[in-house]
N, C-alpha and C positions, 0 to 999 in steps of 0.2 A: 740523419744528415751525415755525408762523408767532409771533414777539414783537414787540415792540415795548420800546426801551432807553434809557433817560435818566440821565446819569452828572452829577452837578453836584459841579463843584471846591469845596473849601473857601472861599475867599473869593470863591465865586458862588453860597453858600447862606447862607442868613440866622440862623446861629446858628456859622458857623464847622466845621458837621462837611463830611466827605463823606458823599455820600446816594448810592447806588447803586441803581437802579430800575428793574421787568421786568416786565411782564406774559407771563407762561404760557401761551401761545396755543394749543390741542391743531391735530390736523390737522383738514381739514376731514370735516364729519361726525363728528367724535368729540369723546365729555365723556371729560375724566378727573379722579375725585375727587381731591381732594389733603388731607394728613396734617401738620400740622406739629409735629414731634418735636424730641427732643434724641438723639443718639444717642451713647452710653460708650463710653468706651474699649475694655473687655471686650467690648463690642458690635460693636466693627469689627473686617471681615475682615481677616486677615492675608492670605489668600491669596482675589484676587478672579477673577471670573469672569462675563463678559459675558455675557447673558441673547440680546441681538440679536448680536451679532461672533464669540461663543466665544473672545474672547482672552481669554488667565489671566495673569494679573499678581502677583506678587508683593510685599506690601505691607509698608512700616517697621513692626517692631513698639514705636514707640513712639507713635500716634495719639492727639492732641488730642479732648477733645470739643468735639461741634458740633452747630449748629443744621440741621437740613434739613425741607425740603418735597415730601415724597415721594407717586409715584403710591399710592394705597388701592390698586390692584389692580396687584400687583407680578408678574406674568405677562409683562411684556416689560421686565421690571429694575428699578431705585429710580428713577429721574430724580428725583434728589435737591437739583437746581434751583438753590437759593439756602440761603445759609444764611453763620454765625458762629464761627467758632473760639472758643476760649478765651486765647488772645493776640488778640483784637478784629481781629482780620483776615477782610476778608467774601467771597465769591465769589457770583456770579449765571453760571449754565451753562446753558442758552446760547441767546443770536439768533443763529437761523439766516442763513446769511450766502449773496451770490450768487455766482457766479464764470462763467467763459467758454471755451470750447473751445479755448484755446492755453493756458490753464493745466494742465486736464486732461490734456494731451494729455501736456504734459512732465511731469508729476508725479500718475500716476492715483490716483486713491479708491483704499484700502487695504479690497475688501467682501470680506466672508465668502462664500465658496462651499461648499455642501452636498458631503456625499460621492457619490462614484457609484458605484454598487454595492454588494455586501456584500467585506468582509474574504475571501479568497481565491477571490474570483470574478477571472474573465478580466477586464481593462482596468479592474480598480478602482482609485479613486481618492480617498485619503482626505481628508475634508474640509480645506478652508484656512479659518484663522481671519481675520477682518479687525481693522480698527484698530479705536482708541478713538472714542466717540462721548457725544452729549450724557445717554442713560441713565447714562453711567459716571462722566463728569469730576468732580461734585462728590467724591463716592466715595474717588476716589483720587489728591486734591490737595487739599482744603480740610484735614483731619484733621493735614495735616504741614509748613505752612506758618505760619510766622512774621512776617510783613510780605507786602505788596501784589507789591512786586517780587520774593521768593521763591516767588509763586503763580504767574508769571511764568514763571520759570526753571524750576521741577519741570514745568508743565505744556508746555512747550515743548521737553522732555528727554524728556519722555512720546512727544508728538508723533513725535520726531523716532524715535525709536524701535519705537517700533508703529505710528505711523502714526493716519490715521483716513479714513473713508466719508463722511463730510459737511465742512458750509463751515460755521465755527460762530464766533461773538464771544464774548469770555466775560471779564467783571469782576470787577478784583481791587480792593479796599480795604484802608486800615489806616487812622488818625486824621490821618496824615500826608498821603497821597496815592491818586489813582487809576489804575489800569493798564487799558489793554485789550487782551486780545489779537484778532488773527483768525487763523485757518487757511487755508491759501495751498496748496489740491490736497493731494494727499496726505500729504505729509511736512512743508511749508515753515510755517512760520508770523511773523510780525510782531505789536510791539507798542510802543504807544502812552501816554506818561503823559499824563493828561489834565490839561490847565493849572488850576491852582489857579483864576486868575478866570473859568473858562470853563464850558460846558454843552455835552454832545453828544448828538445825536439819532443813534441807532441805528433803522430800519426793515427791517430784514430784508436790509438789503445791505449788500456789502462799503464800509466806508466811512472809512475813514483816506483822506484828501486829498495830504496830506502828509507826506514821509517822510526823515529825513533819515541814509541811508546811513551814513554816515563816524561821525556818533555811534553810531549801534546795533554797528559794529564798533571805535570808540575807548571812549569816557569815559559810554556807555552812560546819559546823564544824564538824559535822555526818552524811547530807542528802544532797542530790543531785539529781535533776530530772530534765526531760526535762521543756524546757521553758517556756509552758503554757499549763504546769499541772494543775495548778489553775484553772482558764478559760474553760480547757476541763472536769473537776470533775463537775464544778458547772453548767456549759452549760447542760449536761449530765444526772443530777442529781444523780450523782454516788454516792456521801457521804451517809453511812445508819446508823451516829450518831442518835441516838434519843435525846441525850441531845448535846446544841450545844458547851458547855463546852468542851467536851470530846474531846480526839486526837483523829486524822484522822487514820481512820485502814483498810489500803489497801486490806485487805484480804476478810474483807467483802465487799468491794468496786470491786476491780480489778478481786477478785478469784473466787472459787465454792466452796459449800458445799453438793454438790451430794450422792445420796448412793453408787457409785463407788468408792468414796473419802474413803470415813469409808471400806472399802475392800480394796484398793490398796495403800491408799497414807497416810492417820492418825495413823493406826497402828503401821507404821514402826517409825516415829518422838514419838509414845508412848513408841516401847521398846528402842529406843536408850534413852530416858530421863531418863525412868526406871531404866537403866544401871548404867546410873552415876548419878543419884541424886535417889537412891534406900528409903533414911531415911527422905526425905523431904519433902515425902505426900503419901498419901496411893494410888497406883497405881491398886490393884486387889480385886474383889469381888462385892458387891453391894454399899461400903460408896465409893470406889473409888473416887479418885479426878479428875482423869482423867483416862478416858475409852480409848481403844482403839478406838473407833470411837469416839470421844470427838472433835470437833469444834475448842476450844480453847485452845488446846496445845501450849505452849511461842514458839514465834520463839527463843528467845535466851534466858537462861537461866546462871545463874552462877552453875559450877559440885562442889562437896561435896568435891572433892580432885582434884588434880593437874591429868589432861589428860594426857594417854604417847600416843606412836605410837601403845604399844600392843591395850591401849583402842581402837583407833581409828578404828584398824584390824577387832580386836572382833565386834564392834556392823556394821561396814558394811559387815562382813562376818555373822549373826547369822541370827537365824531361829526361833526366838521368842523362845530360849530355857530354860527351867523352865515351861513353861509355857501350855495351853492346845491346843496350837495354832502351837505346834511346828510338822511341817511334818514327823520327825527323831524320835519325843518323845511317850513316853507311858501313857503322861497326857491325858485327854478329849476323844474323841471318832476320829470317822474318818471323820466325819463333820466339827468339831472344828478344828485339826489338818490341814486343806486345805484351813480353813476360811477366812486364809487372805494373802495377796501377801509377803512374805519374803522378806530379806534384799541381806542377800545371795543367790542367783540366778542362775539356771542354763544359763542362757542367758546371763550372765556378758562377758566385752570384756578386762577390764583392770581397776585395780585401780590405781591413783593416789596419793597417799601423800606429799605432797611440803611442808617442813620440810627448814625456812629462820630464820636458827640460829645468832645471834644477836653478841653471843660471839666470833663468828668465824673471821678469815680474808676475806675479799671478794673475795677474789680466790677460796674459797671451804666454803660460808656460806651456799650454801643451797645444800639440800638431795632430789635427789627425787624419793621416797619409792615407787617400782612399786609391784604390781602382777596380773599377766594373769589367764583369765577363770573363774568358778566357786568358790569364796569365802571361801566357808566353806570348801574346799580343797586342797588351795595354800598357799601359804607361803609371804610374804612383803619383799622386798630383797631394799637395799640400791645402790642407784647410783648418782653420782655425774654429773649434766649437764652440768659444765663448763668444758667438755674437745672437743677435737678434732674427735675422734671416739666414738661409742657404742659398746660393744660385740656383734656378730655375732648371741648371743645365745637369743639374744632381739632384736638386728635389723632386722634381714632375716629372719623373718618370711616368710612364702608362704603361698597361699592359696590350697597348698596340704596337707594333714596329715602327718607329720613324727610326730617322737621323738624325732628328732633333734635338735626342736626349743621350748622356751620355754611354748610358747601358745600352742601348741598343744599337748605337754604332761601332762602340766595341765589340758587339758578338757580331754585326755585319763585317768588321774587316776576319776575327777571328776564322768564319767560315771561307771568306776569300783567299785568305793567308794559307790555312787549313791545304788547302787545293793545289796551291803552288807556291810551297814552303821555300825552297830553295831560292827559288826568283823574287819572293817579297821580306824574305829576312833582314834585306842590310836597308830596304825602307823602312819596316820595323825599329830594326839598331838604330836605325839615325833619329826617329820618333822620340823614342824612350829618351837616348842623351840628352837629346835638346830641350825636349820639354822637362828632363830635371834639372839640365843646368837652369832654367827659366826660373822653377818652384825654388831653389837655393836661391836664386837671387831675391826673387820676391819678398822669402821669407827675413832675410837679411835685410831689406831695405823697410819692409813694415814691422820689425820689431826695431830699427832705428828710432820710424817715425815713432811707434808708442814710447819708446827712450827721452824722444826731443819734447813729447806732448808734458811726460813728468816731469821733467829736470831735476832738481836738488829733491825733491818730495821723492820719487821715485827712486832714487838710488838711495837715498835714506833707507827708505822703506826697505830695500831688498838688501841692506848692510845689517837691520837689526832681524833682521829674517833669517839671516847667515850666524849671526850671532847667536841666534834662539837654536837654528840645529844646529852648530856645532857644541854647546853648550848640552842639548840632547844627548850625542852622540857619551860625551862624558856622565848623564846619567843626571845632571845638575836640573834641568828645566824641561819641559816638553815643547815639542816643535807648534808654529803658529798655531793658533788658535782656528777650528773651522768658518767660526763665524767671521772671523778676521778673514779668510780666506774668499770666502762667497762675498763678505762686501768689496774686497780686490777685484773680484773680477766682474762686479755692476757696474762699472764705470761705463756711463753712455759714450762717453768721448771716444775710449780704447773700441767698445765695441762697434760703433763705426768704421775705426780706424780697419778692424780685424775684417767687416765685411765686406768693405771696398778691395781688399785683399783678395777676399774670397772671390769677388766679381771678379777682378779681376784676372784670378788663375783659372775661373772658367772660360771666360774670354776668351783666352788664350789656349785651354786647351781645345772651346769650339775649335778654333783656326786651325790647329797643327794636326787635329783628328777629322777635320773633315778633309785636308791636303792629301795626310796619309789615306781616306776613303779612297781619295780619289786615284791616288797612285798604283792602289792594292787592284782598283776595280781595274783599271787597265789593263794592269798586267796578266791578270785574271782574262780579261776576256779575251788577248789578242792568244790566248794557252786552248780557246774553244775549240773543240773537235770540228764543228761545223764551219769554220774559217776556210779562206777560198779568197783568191786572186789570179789576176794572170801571168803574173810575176813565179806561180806556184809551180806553174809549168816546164 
C-alpha cells in the first residue's frame, strides 16, 4: 500500500490532544471502498485467520470495542486501518515502509507459500503459512490494548513471533502520548515516542533518524525494540556511523535511499515540512536547505505554530501547491508539474484523523475525523467512536457505485473536479469551509450536551482524573486506571448522546455533498466537447 503519515505531539497541536493521521492509499490501479464501523466484542474473532498469509492466531478472549475502517469488499481480509478502542487508545495500520538488501538478506520476509501437490502425491508439499501483515494488524492489537505503549509491546511480541511479509509503520495513541513503530525485515522491529512538541512526517519510508539503543534496552523511556536488535545490527553490520560517537540512525541502517525515493516518497515529507515550518530554512531554489529529493529530511521536527485539523487536511490533501511540481498549477512546465508523486491522490481510500482530547470526559475524548476518496476533493467530517452505531451514510458502503454512500460520491465529484479543476475549485473551497465550520460546531454543541447530561458527577470525575495525571507526570501515582476508563465510556446515555451527533453530521454532510455533486456535475458538462447551440454561431 502507498500512505502518507502525520503524527502531531500534544503540545505541537493546538488544543493540547494528540492527533494521529493517514491517508489510505490503495495500490496503483485499484479503488477500494471503505466502511467505517464499530465492531463488539461478541463480534471479535477469537480465533483469527489470515485471508492473504493463512496464519491463524489465537486471540484474548476478553476484546475491547472499537472503531475500524474496513475494506466494503472483504475478499482479501478486513484492513481495518485505523480506528479507537474504548480506553481511548488509537492505532493507524499501516505506512508502508522501504527497506534494503542487507536487511533482507539477514532477516527475510516471513511469505506464504502455496502447497505443491495434492496430499499423498509424490514430492507434496504442504503449504507454509506467512507472517502478519497490514490486512491483519488492526485486528489483532487495537481490541486488547490499554495505552499507546502496550500497542507497542503486543504488536512487537506479535512480530517477533510470527513474523510478517512487508515493511510497515504503524501509530499508537493515548491522551498521553505517541508511539511509532517500524518493522525491521522479517522479525525485527523498533520504536519511537514522538516528542510532545514535535510533528513527524511519514512518506512511505523507513524513517526514524534517530535511535537511541541503551534506552530501548534500559529505562525504555522513548524507545522500544525487539530483543536483540543489538546482536542482530552488529552481527549484520548494519550500523553506517562513521564516527562511533554518533547515535544510531535506522534509516540509514534499516531504509533505502533509492532514486524512486526522491520521486515518490521525499518529496512529500519536503512539502508537508515546508508547510508548517515555511520561515525556518530555506526550502526552494539552488541555497535550498532541503531539496525535495534531500536524504535527510527530520523525521520529527518542532511546526512554527500550533497544528489544527485544518493543517492536518491541507498538507495530506495537497499537490505540492505553489510550487512548479504541482499537477493543477501554472508554475514549471509539464515535466516538472508530474515529477513527483503527490500527497493527494487519486487512489486514496480514506483518511483518518484520531483527534484524543485531554480536556474531554472519557465518554467522548476522542474524534475520529474521517474522509472518503480523493483528498484535494473531500471534506474532514467529525465522528465520535464511542457509540453503539455508525451512520448508514459511512458504514454501507457497497462495492457498487451509487451516490448514496459517502465513498462513492466523493470519487464521483473527484473525477468531475479532476476534468475541470480550475472551474470547480472555489465550489470545492466553499464545500470544505462550510462543512467544517458545521463539524466545529457540532462538536462544540454535543460535547456541551454530554457536559449538561453529567453535571457536578462529571466535572468531579474529570478533576480527579487531572489530578491523577498531573500527579503521574511528578512520578507520584499512575494515570487512570483502564478499567476505569472502558466503564467511562459504557455510558448508554453519552453514547446516544454521541450517535445522534454522528446522524447528525451525516445528515448534513448527505446535503452539502450531494449540492456540491450537483454543482461539479454541471459545470462539468456545460465544458463537453460535444456542446452546440445557436447562440454558438
Amino acid at each position: 500500500m502507498a500512505c502518507t503519515t502525520i503524527l502531531i505531539g500534544k503540545d505541537a497541536s493546538y488544543d493540547g490532544s494528540t492527533i494521529i493521521a493517514r491517508n489510505e492509499d490503495s495500490a496503483n490501479g485499484e479503488f477500494n471502498p471503505k466502511q467505517f464501523v464499530v465492531v463488539k466484542p461478541q463480534d471479535q474473532p477469537r480465533h483469527y485467520r489470515s485471508v492473504i498469509s493463512h496464519v491463524s492466531i489465537d486471540l484474548p478472549d476478553n476484546p475491547m470495542q472499537y472503531s475500524a475502517v474496513p475494506n466494503a469488499d472483504r475478499s482479501e481480509g478486513i484492513w481495518g486501518e485505523a480506528g479507537v478502542n474504548e480506553a481511548n487508545v488509537a492505532m493507524s495500520a499501516t505506512e508502508t515502509l522501504t527497506t534494503n538488501e542487507r536487511v533482507l538478506g539477514a532477516d527475510p520476509f516471513v511469505e506464504f507459500a502455496k502447497a505443491k501437490g495434492k496430499p499423498g502425491d509424490e514430492g507434496y508439499e504442504p503449504e507454509v503459512a506467512g507472517g502478519i501483515g497490514e490486512e491483519d494488524l488492526l485486528t489483532i492489537v487495537l481490541p486488547y490494548i490499554a495505552s499507546a505503549r502496550e500497542g507497542v509491546l503486543r504488536l512487537g511480541s506479535l512480530l517477533e513471533e510470527y513474523g510478517t511479509y512487508e515493511m510497515n509503520g504503524i501509530a499508537f495513541s493515548d491522551s498521553h502520548e505517541i508511539w511509532w513503530l517500524e518493522t525491521v525485515g522479517g522479525h525485527h522491529w523498533i520504536a519511537k515516542r514522538v516528542p510532545d512538541e514535535a510533528y513527524v512526517t511519514m512518506p512511505n519510508q523507513l524513517g526514524i533518524d534517530e535511535f537511541d539503543l541503551e534506552d530501548a534496552f534500559g529505562e525504555r523511556e522513548a524507545h522500544m525494540c525487539s530483543k536483540d536488535l543489538g546482536t542482530f545490527i552488529e552481527a549484520n553490520h548494519l550500523d553506517l556511523a562513521v564516527e562511533s560517537a554518533s547515535p544510531f540512525n535506522p534509516r540509514d541502517a534499516f531504509g533505502s535511499h533509492s532514486d524512486s525515493d526522491h520521486v515518490y516518497n521525499t518529496p512529500r515529507a519536503w512539502y508537508m515540512q515546508r508547510f508548517l515550518n515555511p520561515y525556518d530554512e530555506v526550502w526552494d531554489g539552488p541555497d535550498a536547505d532541503h531539496a525535495p529529493d534531500s536524504n535527510d529530511i527530520p523525521w520529527a521536527r518542532q511546526p512554527e505554530r500550533k497544528v489544527t485539523i485544518e493543517d492536518v487536511k491541507y498538507v495530506l490533501s495537497s499537490h505540492y501547491q505553489g510550487t512548479p511540481y504541482d499537477p493543477y498549477g501554472t508554475q514549471g512546465d509539464e515535466h516538472s508539474r508530474h515529477q513527483f508523486r503527490a500527497i493527494g491522490i487519486n487512489r486514496q481510500s480514506e483518511l483518518s484523523v484520531i483527534q484524543i482530547r485531554p480536556y474531554r470526559p472519557q465518554a467522548n475524548r476522542t474524534i475520529q475525523w474521517l474522509a472518503y476518496g480523493s483528498n484535494p476533493f473531500n471534506t474532514l467530517a467529525p465522528f465520535y467512536p464511542n457509540v453503539e452505531r455508525t451512520p448508514s451514510y459511512l458504514a454501507d458502503t457497497t462495492t457498487r457505485v451509487t451516490s448514496e454512500n459517502f465513498y462513492w460520491e466523493n470519487r464521483i465529484i473527484a473525477a468531475l473536479c479532476n476534468a475541470a479543476f480550475a472551474d470547480t475549485a472555489n465550489a470545492v473551497e466553499r464545500y470544505q469551509e462550510r462543512t467544517g465550520g458545521i463539524a466545529h460546531r457540532l462538536v462544540a454543541a454535543t460535547d456541551e450536551q454530554v457536559a449538561r447530561l453529567g453535571g457536578k458527577d462529571e466535572t468531579d470525575a474529570m478533576r480527579v482524573e487531572a489530578e491523577f495525571e498531573a500527579d503521574n507526570v511528578e512520578g507520584d501515582v499512575q494515570p487512570m486506571e483502564p478499567a476505569a476508563i472502558v466503564a467511562a465510556t459504557q455510558n448508554s446515555e453519552v453514547r446516544e448522546i454521541l450517535a445522534v451527533a454522528n446522524q447528525t453530521m451525516a445528515d448534513t454532510l448527505k446535503r452539502e455533498t450531494d449540492a456540491l455533486l450537483d454543482s461539479v456535475l454541471y459545470t462539468t458538462s456545460m465544458k463537453m466537447s460535444n456542446g452546440f447551440s445557436r447562440s454558438d454561431n
